[in-house]
C-alpha positions as CSV (number, residue, x, y, z in Angstrom):
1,X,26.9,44.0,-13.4
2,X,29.8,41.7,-12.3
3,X,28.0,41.4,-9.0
4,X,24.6,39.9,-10.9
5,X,26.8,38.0,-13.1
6,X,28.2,36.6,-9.6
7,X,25.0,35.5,-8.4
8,X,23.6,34.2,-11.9
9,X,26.7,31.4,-11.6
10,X,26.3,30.5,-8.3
11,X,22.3,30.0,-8.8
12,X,23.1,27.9,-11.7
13,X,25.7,26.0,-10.0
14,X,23.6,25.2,-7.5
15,X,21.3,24.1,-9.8
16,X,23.0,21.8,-11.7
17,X,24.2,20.6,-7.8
18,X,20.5,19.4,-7.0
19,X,20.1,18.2,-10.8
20,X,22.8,15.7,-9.8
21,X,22.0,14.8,-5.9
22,X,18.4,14.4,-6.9
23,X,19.2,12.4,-10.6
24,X,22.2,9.9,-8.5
25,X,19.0,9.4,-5.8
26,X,16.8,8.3,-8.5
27,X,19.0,6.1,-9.9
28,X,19.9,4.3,-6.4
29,X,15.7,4.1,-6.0
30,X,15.1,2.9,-9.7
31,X,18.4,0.3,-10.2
32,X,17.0,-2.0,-8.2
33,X,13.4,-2.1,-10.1
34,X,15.5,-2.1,-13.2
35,X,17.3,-5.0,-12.3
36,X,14.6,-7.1,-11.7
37,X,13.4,-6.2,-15.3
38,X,16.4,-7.5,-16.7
39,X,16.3,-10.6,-14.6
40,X,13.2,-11.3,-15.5
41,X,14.0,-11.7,-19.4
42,X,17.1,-13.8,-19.1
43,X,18.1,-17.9,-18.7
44,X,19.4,-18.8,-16.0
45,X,22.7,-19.1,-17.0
46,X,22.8,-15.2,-17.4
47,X,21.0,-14.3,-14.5
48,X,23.5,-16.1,-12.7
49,X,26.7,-15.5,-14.5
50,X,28.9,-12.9,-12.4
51,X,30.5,-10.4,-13.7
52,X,27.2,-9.6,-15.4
53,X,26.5,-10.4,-18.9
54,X,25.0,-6.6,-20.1
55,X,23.8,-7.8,-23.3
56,X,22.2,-10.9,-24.0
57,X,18.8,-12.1,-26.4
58,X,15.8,-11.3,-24.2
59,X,13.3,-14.7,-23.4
60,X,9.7,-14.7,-22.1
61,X,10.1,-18.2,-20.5
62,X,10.2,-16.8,-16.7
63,X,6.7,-15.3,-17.5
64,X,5.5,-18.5,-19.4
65,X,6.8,-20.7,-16.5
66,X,5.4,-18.1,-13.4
67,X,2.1,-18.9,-14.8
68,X,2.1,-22.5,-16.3
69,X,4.4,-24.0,-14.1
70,X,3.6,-22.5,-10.9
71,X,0.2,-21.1,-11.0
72,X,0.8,-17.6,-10.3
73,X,-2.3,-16.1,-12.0
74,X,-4.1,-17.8,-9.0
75,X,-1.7,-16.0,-6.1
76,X,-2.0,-12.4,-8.2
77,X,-6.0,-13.0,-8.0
78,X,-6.2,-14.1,-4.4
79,X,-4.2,-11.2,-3.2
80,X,-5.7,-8.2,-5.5
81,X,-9.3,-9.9,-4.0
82,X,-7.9,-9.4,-0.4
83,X,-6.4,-6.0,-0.5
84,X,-9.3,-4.6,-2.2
85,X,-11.8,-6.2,-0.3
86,X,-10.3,-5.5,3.4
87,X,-9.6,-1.5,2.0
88,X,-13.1,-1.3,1.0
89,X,-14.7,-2.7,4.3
90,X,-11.7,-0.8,6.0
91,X,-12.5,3.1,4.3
92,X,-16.2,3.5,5.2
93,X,-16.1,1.7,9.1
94,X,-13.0,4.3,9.4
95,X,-14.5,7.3,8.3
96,X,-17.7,7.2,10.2
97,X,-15.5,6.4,13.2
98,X,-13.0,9.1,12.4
99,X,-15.4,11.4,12.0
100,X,-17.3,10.4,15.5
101,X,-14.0,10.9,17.3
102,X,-13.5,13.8,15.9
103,X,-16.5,15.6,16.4
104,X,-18.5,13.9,19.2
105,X,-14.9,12.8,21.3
106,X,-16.5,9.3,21.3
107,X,-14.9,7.5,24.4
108,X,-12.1,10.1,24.7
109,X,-8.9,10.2,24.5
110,X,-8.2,7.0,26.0
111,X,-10.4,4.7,23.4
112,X,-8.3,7.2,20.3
113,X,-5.1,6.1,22.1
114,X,-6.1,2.5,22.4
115,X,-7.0,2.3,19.0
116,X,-3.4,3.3,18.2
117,X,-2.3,1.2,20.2
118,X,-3.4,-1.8,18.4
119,X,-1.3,-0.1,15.4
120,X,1.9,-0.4,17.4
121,X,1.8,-4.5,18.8
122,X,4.1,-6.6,16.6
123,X,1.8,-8.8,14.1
124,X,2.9,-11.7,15.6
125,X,1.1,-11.0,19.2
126,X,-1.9,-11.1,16.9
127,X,-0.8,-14.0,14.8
128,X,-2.6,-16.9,17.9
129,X,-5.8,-15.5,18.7
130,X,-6.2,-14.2,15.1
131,X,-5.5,-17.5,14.1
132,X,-7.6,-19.3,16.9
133,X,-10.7,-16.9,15.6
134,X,-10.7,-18.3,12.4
135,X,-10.4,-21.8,13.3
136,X,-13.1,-21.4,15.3
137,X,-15.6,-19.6,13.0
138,X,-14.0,-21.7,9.7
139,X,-12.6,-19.1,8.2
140,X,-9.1,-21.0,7.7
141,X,-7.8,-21.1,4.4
142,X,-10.4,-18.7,2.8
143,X,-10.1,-15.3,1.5
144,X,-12.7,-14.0,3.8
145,X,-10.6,-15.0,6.9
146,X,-7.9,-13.0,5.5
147,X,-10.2,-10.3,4.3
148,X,-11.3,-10.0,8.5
149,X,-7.5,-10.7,9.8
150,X,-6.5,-8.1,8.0
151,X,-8.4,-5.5,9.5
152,X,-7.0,-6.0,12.7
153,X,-4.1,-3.7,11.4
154,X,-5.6,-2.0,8.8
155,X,-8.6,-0.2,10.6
156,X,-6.6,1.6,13.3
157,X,-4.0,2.8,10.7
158,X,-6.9,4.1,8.4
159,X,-8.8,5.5,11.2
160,X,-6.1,7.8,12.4
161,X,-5.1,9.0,9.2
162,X,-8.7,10.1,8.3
163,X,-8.9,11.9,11.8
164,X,-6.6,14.2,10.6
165,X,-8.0,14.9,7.4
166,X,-11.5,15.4,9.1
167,X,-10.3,17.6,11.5
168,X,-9.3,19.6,8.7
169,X,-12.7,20.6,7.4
170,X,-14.2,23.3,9.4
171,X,-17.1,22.3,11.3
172,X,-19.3,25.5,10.2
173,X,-19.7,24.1,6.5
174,X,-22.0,21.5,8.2
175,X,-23.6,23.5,10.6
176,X,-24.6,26.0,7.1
177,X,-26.1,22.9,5.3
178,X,-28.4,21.9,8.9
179,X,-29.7,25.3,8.3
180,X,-30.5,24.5,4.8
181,X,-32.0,21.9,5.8
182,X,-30.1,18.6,5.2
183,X,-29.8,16.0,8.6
184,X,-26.4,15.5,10.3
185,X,-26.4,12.5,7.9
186,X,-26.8,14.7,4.9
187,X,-24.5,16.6,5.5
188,X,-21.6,13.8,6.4
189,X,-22.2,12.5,2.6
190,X,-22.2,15.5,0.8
191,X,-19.7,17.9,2.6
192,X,-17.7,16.1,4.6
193,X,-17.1,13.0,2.5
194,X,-16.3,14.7,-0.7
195,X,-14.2,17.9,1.3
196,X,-12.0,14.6,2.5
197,X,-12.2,12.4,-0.5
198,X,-8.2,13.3,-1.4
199,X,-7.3,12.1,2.6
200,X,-10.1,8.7,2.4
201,X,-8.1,8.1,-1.3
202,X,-4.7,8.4,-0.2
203,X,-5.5,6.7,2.9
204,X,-7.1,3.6,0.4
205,X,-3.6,3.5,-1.3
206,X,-1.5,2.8,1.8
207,X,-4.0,0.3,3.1
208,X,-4.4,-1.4,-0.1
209,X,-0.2,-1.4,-0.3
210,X,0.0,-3.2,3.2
211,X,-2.2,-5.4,2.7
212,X,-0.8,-6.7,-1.0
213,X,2.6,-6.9,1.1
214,X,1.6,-8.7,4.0
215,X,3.4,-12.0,4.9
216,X,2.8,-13.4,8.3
217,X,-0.6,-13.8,8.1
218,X,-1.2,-14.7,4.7
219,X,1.5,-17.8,5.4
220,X,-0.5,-19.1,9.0
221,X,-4.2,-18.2,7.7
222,X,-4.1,-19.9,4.2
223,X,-3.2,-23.0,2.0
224,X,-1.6,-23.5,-1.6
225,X,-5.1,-22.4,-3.4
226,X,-5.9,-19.2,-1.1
227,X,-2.2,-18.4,-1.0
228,X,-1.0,-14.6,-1.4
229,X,1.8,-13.1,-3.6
230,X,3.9,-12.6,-1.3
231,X,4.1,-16.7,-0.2
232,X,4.4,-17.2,-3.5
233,X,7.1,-15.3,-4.3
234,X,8.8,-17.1,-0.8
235,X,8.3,-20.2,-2.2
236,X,10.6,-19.7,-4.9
237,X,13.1,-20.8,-3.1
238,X,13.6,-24.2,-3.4
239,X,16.2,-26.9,-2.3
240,X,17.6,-26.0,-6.0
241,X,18.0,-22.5,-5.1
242,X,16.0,-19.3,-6.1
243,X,15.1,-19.3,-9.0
244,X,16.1,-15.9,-10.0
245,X,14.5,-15.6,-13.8
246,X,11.0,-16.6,-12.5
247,X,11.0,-14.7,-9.3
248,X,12.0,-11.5,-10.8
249,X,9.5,-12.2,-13.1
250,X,7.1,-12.6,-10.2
251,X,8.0,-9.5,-8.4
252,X,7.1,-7.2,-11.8
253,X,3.6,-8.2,-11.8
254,X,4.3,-7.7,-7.8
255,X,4.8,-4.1,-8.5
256,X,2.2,-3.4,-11.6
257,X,-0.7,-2.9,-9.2
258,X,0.9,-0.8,-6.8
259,X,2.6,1.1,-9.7
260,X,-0.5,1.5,-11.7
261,X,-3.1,2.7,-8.7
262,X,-0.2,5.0,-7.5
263,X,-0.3,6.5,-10.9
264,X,-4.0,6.6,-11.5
265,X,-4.8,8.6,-8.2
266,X,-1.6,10.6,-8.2
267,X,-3.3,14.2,-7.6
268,X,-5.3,12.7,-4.7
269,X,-2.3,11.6,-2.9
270,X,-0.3,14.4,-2.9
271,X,-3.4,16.4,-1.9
272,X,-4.2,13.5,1.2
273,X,-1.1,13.2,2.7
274,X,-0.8,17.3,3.5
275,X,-4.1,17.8,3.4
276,X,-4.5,16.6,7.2
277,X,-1.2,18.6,7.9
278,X,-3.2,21.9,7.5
279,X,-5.8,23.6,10.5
């Protein structure tokens, strides 16, 4: 008995351990996002004021000036337009080319390693010719450039993460619905697309995150009324200084997206990102 006893305290104690470790984590992740919150609902005298004011009358004037005084709603709608448009052109060109690497070998190994490649050049290498493309086809300061630009890092990231997911699915379910009947076609769409829906959703959420935080070439590619969120939120800091209230108040509508699709497809993602893991 004093043995089990024993063991019951140290389980518990080593509970209440992890409790801790894994509560003082969260807190280092979340006090940072917290912050901002605050920021965002104070003058400027408080957000400035050091040591920290703690309790203070909360204002909505950051919010009323991000989108009054410096036209954020258009930034917000320019960039949700580009990440989703450049994750839905990037998620079907992926999986069909995914799925021809993975079951035809198309152009080998070498072409899959190229591919990856791209994935691992610096953005700036791509920043002049990307940039010499869309002058050329005048695509400059439009959505659409960015849409196409944005691809050039997007596809071979997607691509290789749906590889794995498609390799996944065993290659007899296919095989049973020829027999049935269906075309190679057939049966892409309705076994293998649904079988790797949680890998093509999960794989939707990163690329939609990367491109709603991309910076380089959203600042070369566009002007003030195709500008991103992310310029926006640069230019912010003025010859006055940053001005702390209204870009904190920036960077929370910054994180709703991300927050709320992250959220919404929770299940998926989990299932995506081990889901590739498994033979």
């Amino acid at each position: 008995m004093l043995k089990t006893g024993s063991i019951r305290n140290r389980k518990i104690a080593a509970d209440i351990a992890t409790y801790i470790l894994l509560s003082i984590f969260s807190l280092i992740i979340l006090l940072p996002i917290l912050w901002i919150v605050r920021l965002s609902f104070t003058t400027k005298f408080v957000a400035y004021k050091i040591p920290p004011e703690w309790f203070f009358k909360p204002i909505l004037d950051n919010y009323r000036s991000l989108f009054v005084d410096y036209g954020f709603g258009q930034f917000f709608y320019n960039s949700l337009v580009v990440a989703i448009g450049s994750t839905a052109i990037a998620i079907p060109i992926a999986f069909f080319a995914a799925y021809s690497f993975n079951r035809f070998n198309t152009g080998g190994r070498s072409l899959q390693f190229g591919i990856l490649g791209l994935q691992m050049l610096p953005p700036i290498v791509l920043s002049l010719p990307i940039f010499v493309l869309m002058k050329t086809f005048n695509l400059l300061n439009t959505r659409g450039g960015l849409i196409a630009s944005y691809l050039s890092f997007n596809l071979p990231f997607v691509i290789w993460m749906l590889m794995g997911f498609i390799e996944s699915i065993p290659v007899e379910l296919e095989e049973a619905a020829k027999i049935d009947g269906a075309t190679r076609f057939q049966a892409v769409i309705r076994i293998v697309f649904p079988l790797a829906t949680p890998g093509i959703m999960a794989s939707g959420v990163l690329s939609f995150i990367l491109c709603w935080n991309e910076f380089l070439f959203a600042l070369i590619l566009t002007a003030k009324k195709t500008s991103t969120v992310p310029i926006a939120l640069a230019a912010m800091q003025t010859e006055r200084g940053v001005m702390l209230g209204t870009l904190a108040a920036a960077m929370c509508f910054a994180i709703i997206p991300m927050l709320a699709l992250s959220i919404a497809i929770q299940k998926y993602m989990v299932r995506g990102l081990t889901f590739g893991a498994l033979k």
